[in-house]
Wavefront OBJ file of the C-alpha trace (Angstrom):
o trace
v -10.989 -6.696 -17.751
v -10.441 -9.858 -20.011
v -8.556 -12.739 -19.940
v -6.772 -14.127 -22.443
v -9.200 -16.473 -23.030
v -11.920 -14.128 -23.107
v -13.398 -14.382 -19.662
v -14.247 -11.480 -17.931
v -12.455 -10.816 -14.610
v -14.113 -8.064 -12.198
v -12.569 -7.389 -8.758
v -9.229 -7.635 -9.028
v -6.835 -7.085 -6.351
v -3.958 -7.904 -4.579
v -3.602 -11.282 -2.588
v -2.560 -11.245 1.021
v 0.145 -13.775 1.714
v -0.365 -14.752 5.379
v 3.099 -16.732 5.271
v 5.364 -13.815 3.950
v 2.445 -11.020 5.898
v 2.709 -8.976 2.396
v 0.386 -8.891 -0.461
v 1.558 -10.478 -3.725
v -0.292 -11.907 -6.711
v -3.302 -10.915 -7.647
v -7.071 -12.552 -7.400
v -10.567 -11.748 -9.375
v -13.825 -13.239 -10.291
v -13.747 -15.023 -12.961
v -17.470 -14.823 -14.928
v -17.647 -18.140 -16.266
v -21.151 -18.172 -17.474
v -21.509 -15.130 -19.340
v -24.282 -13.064 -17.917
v -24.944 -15.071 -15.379
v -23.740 -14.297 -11.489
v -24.431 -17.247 -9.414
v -21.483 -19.613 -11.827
v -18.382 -16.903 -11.161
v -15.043 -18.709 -9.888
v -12.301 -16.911 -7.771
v -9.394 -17.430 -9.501
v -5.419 -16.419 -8.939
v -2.438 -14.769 -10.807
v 0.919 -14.254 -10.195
v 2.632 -10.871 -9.930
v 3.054 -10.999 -14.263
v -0.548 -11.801 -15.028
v 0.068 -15.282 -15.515
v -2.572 -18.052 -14.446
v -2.190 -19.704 -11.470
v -3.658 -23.567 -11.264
v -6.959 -22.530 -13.366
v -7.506 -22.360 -16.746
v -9.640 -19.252 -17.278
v -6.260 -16.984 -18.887
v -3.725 -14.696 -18.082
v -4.487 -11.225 -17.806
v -2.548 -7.934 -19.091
v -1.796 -5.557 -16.439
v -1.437 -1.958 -17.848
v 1.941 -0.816 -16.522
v 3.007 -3.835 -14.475
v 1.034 -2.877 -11.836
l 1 2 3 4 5 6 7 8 9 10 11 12 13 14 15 16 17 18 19 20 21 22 23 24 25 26 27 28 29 30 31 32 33 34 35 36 37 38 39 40 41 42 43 44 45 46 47 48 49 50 51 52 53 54 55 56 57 58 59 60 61 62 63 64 65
């Protein structure tokens, strides 16, 4: 998967909220370096795909899921 700024994103799942005990938003590696492991960044979304406090993109999530 891609950002919208053309990073590629590569375990994606869904965040576990220890405050509300339910999993919300969603959270990836981010490859920063292309090609290059050791300079990927774990980075957040919210439940739309939208960036949250990073700069990397928003991603599109096929059927809002």
């Amino acid at each position: 998967m891609k950002t919208t700024k053309d990073f590629s994103v590569s375990g994606l799942q869904k965040s576990f909220d220890t405050k509300n005990y339910a999993y919300q938003n969603w959270s990836g590696r981010v490859r920063v370096v292309e090609g290059n492991p050791y300079y990927d960044d774990y980075a957040k979304w919210s439940e739309d795909g939208t960036a949250r406090d990073h700069e990397y993109g928003d991603i599109h999530l096929k059927n809002d899921k």
